[in-house]
KOLLODREN-803560 format. One record per atom (N, C-alpha, C, O): residue in one letter; x, y, z. Coordinates in steps of 0.05 Angstrom, whole numbers, plus 32768, in hexadecimal, padded with zeros to 4 digits. Each point is the difference from the previous one (the first is absolute). Example, Ala and Ser with C-alpha at 12.3 -4.5 7.8 and 13.67 -1.06 7.14 Angstrom:
BEGIN
a81087F8E809C
a7FEE80188000
a801280188000
a80158000800D
s7FE480157FE5
s801080188001
s7FF18016800E
s800A80168004
END
This chain:
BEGIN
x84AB863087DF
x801380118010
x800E7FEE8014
x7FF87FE98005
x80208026800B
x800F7FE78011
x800B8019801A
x7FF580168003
x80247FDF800D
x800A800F8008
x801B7FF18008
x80027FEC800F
x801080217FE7
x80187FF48004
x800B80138009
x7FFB80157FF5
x80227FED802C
x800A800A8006
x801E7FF08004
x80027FE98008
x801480287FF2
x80237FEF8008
x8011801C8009
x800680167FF7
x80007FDA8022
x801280178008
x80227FF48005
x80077FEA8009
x800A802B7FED
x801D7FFB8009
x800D8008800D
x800880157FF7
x7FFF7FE7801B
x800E80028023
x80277FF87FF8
x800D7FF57FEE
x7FF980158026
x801D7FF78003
x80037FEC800C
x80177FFB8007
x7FD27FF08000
x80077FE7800D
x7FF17FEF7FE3
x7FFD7FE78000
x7FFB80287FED
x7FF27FEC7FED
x7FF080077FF5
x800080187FFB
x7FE67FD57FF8
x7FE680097FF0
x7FE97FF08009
x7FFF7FE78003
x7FED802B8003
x7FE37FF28000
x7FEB80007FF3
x7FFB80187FFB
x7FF67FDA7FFC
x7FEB80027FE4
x7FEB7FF2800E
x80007FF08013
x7FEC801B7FDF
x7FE97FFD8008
x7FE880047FE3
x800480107FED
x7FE37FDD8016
x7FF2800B7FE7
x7FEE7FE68008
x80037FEA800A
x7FEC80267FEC
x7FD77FF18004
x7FFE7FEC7FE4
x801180027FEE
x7FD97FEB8010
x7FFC7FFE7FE5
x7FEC80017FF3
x7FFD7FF47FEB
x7FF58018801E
x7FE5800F7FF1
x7FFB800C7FE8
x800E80137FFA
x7FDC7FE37FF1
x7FFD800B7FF1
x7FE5800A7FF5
x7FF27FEE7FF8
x800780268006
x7FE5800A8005
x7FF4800C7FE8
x800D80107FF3
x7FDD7FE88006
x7FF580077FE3
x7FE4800B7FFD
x7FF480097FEC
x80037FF38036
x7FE180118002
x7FFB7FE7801A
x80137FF08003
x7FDB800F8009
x7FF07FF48015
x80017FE47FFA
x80107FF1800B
x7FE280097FE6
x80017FE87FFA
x80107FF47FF3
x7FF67FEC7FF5
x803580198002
x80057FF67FF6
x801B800C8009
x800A80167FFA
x80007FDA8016
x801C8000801A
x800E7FE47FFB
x7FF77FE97FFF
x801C801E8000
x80117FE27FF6
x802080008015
x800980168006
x80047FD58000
x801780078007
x80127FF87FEA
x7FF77FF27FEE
x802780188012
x800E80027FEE
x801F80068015
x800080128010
x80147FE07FEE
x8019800D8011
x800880177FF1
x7FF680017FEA
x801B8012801C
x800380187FFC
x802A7FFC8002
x8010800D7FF2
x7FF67FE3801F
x80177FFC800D
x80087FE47FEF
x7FF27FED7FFB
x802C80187FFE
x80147FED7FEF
x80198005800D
x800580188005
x800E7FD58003
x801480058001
x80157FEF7FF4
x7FF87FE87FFC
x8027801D7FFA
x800E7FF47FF7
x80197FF7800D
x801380107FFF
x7FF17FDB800C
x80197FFA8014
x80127FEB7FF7
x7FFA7FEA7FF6
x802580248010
x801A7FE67FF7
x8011800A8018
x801180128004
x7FE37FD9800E
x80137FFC8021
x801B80008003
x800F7FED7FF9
x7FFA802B8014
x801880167FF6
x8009800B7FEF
x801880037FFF
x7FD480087FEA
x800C800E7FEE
x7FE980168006
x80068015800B
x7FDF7FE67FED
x7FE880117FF6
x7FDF7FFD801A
x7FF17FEF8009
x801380277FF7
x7FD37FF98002
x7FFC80247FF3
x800E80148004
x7FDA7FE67FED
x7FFA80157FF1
x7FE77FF8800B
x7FFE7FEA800B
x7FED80277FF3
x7FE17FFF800E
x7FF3801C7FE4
x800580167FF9
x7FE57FD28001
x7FEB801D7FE9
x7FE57FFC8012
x7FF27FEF800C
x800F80297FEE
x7FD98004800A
x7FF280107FF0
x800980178000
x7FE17FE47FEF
x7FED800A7FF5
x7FEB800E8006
x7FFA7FFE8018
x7FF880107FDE
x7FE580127FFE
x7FFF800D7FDE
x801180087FF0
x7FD17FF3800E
x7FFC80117FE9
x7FED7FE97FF8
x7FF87FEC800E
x8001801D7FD4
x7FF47FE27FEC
x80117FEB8006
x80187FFE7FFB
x7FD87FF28011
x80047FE58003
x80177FED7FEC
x80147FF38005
x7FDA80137FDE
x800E7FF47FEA
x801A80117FF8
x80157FF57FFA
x7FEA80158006
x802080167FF8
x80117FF4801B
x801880047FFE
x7FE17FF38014
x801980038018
x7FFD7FD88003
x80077FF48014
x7FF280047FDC
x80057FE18002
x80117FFC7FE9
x80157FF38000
x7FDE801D7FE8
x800D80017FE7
x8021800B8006
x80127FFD7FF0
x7FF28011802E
x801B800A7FFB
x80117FEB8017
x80187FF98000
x7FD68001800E
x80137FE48012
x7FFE7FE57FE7
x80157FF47FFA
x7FDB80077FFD
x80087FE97FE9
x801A7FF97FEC
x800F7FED7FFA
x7FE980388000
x80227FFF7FEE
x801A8007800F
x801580007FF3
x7FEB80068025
x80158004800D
x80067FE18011
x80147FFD800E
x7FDB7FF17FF1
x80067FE68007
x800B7FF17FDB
x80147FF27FFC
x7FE080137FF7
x80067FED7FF4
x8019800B7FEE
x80017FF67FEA
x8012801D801A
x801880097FFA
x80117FF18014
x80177FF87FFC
x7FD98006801B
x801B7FED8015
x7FFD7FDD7FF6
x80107FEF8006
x7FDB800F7FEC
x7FFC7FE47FFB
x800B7FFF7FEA
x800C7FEA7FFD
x7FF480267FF0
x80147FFA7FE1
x801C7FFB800C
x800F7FF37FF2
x7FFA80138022
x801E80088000
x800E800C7FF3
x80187FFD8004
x7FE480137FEC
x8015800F7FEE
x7FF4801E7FFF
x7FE880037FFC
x802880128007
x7FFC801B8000
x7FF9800B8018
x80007FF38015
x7FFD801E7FEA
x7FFA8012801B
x7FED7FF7800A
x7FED7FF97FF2
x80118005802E
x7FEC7FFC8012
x800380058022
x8014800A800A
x7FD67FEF8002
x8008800D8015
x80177FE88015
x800B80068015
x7FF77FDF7FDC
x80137FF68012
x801980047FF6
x80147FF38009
x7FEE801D7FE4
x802980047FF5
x800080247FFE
x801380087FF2
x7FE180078016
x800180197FFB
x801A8004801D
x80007FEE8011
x801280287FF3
x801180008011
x7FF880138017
x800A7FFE8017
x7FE280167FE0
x7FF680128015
x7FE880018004
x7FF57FF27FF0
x7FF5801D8023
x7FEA80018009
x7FF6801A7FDF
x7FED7FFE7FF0
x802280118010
x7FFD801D7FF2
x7FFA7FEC7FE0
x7FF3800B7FEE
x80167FDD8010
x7FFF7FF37FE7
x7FE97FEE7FF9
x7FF37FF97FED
x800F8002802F
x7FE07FEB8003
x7FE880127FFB
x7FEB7FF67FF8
x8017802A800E
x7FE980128004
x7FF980067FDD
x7FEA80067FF7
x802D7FF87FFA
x800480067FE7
x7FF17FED7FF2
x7FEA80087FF7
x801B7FE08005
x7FFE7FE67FFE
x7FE380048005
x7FF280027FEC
x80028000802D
x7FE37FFF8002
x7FED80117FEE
x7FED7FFB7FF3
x8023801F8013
x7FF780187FE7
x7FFA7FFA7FEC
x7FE97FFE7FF8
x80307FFC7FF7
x80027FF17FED
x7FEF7FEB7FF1
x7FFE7FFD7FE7
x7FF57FF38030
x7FE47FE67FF3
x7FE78013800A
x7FEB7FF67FF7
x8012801C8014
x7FEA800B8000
x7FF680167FE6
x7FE980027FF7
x8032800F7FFF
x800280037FE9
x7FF37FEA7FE4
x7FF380087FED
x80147FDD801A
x7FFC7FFA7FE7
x7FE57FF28006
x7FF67FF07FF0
x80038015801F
x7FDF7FF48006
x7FF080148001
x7FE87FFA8001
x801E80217FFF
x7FF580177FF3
x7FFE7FFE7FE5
x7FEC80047FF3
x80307FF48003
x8002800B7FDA
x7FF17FF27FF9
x7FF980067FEA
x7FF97FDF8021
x7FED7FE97FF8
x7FE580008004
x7FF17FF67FEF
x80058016802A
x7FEB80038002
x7FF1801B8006
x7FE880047FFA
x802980118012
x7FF0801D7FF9
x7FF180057FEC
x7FE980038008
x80187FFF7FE0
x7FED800A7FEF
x7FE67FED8005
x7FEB800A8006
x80197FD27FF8
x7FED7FF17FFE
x7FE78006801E
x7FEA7FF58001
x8020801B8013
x7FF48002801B
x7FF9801B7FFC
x7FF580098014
x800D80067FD8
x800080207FFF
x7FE57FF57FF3
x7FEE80018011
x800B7FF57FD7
x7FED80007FEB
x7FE57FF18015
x7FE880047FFB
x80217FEB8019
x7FE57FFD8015
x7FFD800F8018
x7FF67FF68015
x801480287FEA
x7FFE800F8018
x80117FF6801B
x7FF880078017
x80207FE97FE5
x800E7FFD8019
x801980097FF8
x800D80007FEB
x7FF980098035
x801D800F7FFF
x80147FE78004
x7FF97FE88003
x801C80207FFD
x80157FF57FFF
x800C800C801D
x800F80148002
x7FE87FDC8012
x8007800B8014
x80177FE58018
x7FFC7FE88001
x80158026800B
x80097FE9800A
x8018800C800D
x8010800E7FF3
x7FF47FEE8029
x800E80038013
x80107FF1800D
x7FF27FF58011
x802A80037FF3
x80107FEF800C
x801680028014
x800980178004
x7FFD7FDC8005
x80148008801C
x800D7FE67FF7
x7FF57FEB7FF9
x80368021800B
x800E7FF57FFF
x80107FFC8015
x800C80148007
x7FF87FD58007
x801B80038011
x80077FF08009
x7FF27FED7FFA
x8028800D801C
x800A7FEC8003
x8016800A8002
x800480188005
x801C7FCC7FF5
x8019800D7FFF
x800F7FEA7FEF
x7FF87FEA8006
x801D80157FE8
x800E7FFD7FFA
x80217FF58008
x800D80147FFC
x80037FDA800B
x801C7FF88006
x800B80227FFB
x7FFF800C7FEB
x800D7FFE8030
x801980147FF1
x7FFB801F8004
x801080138000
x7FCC7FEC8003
x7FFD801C8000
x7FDC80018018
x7FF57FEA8005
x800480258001
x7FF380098016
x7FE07FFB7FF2
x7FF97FFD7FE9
x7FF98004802E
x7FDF7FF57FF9
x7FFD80197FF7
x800880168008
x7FE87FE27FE3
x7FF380197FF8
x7FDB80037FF1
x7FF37FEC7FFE
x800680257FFD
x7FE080048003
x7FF980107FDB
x800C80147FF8
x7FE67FE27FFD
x7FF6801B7FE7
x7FE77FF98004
x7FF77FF18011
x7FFF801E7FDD
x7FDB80027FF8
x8008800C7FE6
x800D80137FF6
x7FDD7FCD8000
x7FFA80087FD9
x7FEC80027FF5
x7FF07FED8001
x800980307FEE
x7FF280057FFA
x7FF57FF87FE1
x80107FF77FF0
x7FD4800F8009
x7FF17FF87FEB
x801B80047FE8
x80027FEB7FF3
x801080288006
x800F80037FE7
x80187FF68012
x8015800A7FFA
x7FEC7FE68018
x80147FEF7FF7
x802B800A8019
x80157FF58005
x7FDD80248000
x80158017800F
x7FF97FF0801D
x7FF07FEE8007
x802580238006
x7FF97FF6801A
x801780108017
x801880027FFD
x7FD980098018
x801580068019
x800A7FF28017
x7FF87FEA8008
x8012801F7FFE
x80197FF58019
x7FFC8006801A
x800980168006
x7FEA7FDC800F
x7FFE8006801D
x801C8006800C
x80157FF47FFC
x7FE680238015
x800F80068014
x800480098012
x7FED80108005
x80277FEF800E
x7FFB80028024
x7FF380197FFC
x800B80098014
x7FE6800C7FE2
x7FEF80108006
x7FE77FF87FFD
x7FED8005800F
x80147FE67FCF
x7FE67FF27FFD
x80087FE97FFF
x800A7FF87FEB
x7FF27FF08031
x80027FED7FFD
x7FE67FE78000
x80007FEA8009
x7FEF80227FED
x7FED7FF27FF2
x7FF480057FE6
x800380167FF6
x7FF07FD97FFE
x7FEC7FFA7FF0
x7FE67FFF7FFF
x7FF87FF78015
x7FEE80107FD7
x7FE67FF4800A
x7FFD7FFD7FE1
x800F80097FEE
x7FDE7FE8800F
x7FE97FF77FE9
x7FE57FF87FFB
x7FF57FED800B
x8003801F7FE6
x7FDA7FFB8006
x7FF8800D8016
x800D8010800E
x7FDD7FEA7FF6
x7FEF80138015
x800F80078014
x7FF67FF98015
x802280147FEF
x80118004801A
x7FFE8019800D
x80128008800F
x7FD780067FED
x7FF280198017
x800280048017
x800B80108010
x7FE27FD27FEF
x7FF67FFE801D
x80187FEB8016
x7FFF80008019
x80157FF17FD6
x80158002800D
x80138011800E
x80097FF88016
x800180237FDD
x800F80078001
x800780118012
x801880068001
x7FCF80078015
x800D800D8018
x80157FFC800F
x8014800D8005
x7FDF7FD08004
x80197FF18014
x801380037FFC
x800E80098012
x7FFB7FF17FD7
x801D7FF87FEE
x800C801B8006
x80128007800F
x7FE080047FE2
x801480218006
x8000800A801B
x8013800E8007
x7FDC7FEB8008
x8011800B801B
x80167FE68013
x800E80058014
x7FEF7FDF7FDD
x80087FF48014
x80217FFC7FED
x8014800C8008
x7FEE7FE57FE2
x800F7FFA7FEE
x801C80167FFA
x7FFD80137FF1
x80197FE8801A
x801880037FF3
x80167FE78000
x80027FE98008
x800F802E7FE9
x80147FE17FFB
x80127FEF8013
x80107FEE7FFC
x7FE88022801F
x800D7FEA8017
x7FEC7FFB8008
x800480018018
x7FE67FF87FE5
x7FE47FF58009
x800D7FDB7FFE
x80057FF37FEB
x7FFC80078029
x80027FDE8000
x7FE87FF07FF1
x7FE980088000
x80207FE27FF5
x7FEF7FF27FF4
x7FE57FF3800C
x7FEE7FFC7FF0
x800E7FFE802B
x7FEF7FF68009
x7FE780158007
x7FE97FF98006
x802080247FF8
x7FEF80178007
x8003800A7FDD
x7FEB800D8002
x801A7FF67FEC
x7FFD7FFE7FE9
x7FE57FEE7FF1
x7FF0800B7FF0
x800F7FE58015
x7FED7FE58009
x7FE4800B800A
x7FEC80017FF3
x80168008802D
x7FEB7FFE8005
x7FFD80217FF9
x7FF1800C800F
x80157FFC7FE7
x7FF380217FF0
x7FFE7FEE7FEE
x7FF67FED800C
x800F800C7FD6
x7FF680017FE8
x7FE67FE68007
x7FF080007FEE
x800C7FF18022
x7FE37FEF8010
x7FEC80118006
x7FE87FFD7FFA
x802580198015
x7FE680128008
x7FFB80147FE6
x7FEA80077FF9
x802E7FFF7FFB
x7FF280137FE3
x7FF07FEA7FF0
x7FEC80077FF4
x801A7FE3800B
x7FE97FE57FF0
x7FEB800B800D
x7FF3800F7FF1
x80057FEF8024
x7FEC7FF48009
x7FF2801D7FFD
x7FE87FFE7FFE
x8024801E8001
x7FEF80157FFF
x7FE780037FE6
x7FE980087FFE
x80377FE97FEB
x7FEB80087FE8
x7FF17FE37FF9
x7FF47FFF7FEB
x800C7FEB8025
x7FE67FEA8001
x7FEA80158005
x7FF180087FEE
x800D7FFE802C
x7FED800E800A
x7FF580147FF4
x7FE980078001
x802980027FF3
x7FF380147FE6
x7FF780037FE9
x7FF980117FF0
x80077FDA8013
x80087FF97FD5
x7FF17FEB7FF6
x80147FF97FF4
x7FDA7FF68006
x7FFB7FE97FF1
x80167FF47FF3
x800B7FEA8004
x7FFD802E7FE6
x801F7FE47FEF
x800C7FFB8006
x800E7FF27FF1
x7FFE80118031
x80167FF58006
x7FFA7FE98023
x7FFE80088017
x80027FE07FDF
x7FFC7FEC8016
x80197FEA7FFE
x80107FFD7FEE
x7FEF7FF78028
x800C7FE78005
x7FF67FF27FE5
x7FEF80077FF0
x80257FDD8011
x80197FF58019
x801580177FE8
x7FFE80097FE9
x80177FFB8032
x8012800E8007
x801F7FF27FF1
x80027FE87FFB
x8018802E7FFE
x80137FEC7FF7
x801A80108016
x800580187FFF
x80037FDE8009
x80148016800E
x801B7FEB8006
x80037FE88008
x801280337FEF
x80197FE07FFB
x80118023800C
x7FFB80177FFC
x80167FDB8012
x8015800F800B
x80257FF97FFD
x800A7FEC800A
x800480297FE7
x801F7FEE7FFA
x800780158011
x7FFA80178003
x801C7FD0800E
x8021800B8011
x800F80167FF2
x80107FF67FF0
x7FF0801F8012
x801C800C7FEF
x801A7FE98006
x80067FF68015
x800780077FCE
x80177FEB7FF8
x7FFC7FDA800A
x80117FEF8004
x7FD080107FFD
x80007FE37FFE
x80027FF07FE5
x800C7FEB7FFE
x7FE780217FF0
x80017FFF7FE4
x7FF67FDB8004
x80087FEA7FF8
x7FDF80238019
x7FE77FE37FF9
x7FE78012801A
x800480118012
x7FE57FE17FE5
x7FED800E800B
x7FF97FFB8019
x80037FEA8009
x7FF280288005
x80147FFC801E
x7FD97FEE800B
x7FFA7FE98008
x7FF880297FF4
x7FE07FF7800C
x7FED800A7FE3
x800180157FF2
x7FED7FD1800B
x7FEB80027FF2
x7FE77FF58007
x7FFF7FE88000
x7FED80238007
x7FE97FF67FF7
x7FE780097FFC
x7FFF80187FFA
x7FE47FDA8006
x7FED800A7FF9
x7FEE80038016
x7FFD7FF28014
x7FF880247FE2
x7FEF80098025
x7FE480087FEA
x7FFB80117FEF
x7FF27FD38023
x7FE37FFC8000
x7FEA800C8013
x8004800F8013
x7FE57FE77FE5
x7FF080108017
x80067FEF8018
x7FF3800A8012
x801A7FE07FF7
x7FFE7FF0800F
x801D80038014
x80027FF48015
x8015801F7FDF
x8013800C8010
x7FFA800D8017
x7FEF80128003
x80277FE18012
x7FFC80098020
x800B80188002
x7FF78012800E
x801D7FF17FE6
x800E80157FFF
x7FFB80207FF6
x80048014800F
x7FF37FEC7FD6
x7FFC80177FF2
x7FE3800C800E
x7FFC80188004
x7FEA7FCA8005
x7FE28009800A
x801080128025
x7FF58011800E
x80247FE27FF5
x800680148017
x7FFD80197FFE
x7FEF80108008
x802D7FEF7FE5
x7FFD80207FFD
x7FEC80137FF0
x7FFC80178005
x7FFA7FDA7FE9
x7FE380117FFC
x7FEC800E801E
x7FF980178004
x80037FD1800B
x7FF480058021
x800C8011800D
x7FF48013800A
x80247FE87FF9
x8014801B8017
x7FFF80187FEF
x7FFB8016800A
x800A7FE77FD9
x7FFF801F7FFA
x7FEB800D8002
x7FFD8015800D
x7FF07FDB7FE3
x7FE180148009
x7FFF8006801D
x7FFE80188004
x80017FDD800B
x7FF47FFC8021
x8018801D800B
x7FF78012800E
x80207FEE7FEB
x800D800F800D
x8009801E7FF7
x800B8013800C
x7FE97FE87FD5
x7FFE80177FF2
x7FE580128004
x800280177FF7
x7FE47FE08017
x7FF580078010
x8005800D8012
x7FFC80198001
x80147FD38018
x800480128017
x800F801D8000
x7FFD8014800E
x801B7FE47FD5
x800E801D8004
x7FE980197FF2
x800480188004
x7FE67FDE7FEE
x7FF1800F7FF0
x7FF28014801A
x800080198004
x7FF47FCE800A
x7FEE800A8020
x801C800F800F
x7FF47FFD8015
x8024800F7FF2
x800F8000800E
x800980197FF5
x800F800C800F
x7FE880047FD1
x8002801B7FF9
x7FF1800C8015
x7FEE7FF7800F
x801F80227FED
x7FF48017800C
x7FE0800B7FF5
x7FFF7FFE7FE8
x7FF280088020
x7FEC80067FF3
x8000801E7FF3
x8010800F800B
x7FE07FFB7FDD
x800780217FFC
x7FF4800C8019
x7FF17FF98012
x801F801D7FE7
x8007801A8014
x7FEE80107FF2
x800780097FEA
x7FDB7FFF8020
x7FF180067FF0
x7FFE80298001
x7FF580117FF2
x801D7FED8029
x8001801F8000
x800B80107FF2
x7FF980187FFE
x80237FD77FF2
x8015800F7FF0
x7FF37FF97FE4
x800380107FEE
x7FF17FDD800F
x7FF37FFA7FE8
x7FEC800C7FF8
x7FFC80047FE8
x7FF28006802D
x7FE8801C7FFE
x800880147FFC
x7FF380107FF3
x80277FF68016
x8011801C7FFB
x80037FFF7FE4
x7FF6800F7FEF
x80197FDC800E
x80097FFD7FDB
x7FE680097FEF
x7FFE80107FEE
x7FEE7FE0801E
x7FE580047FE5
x7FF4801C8003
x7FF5800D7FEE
x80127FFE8034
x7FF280187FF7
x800D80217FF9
x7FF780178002
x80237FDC7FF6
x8016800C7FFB
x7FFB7FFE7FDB
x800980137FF3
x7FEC7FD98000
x80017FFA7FE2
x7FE0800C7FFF
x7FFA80057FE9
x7FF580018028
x7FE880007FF9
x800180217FFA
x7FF3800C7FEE
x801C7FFF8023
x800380228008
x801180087FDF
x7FFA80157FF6
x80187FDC7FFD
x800880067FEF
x7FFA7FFE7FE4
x800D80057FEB
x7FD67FEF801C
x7FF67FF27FE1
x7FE2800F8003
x7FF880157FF7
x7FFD7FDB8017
x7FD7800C8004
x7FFB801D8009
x7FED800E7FF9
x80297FF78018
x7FF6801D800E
x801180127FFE
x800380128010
x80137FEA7FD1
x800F80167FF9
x7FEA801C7FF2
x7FEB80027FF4
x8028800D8014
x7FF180227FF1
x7FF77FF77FE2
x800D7FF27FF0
x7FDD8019800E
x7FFD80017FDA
x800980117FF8
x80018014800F
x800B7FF07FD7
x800F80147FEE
x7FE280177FFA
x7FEA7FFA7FF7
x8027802B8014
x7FEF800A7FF2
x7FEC80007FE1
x80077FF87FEA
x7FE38013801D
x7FF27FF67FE2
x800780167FE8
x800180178008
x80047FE67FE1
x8013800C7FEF
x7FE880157FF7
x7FE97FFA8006
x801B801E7FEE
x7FE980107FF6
x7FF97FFC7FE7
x800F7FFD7FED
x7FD380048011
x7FF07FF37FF7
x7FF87FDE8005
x7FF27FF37FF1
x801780058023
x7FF37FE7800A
x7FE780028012
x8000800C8015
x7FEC7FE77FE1
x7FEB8002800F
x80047FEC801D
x7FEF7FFF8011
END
């Protein structure tokens, strides 16, 4: 399992994703999850994976080595984002038609989750998520995020903090603190970290890198959030136990100590 999150803002895109791969206790491996494809002023496209491991290497393999043939469709000559999403569909499709049945006959699904985005020369950043057959939707300023893999225990933050004028550097440190929720929760999903952030219209990648256990930065905000997510915890009101006694003995009067129905004749 993993957890990959990318969000798209009107100032740009931020991605984020763990590389964890978890197979029981004793058998945790890292693996990147995060690929990206860049031609400085024309393209950056960004894939992120979750699912079977092998199905989502099998689908970045052949979507690299279509840009390495040079000839036919791929994601460095496609003209739109909406084409690149197709395109991706498209090789995940044929790494289904190849190996589904052979993964069916040993009890594994064909499972596999991806996030597209980036932007294109000409037309606006944009966001999909692709699914196991290959389809895929479209983020927008209502939903302008993404998740993949274990993304549960991420996802409070996001939804209350995340819209599409949310600036990039607070974009950032929400999808850090949604990381760090589902570390804490989760076994399959650990460091090191991949988090790459593009300019809307730089069309090259603006910040990349990898965040270890040995980052000053991210062990910050892990510390301030817990520590201060405390204080507002201690800083609730406590229950109001008088209106809350009312309530229970308001449900108790209507359930335990209602009238019984007369007894019908001939009931003993």
């Amino acid at each position: 399992m993993t957890y990959c999150v990318a969000i798209r803002l009107d100032a740009g895109l931020v991605f984020l994703s763990d590389s964890r791969t978890y197979a029981g206790v004793d058998h945790i491996n890292t693996f990147r999850k995060m690929h990206f494809f860049e031609r400085h002023g024309e393209r950056v496209l960004v894939l992120m994976t979750a699912g079977n491991l092998s199905i989502s290497q099998s689908v970045v393999n052949t979507l690299r080595e279509r840009i390495e043939s040079g000839g036919g469709r791929n994601l460095c000559n496609v003209p739109t984002m909406f084409e690149a999403a197709k395109h991706v569909g498209d090789c995940l499709r044929e790494v289904h038609a190849r190996d589904a049945e052979s993964l069916k006959e040993f009890g594994v699904d064909f499972s596999a989750g991806l996030l597209l985005g980036g932007q294109i020369r000409g037309e606006e950043p944009r966001l999909f998520q692709l699914y196991a057959a290959g389809n895929f939707t479209e983020a927008t300023q209502e939903t302008p995020y993404f998740q993949i893999g274990e993304s549960k225990y991420g996802k409070p933050i996001i939804v209350r903090i995340i819209t599409h004028t949310t600036s990039l550097d607070e974009a950032v440190k929400c999808a850090l603190v949604s990381m760090d929720s589902s570390i804490r929760s989760n076994l399959s999903v650990g460091l090191p970290l991949d988090l790459l952030v593009y300019q809307r219209d730089a069309l090259r990648v603006g910040h990349y890198c990898v965040i270890r256990e040995d980052n000053a930065y991210f062990a910050l905000i892990r510390k301030l959030w817990s520590q201060q997510l405390r204080e507002v915890f201690s800083a609730l009101p406590n229950p109001d136990w008088e209106n809350i006694q009312l309530t229970a003995e308001a449900l108790r009067q209507n359930t335990c100590n209602a009238p019984r129905s007369e007894k019908r004749e001939g009931e003993s």
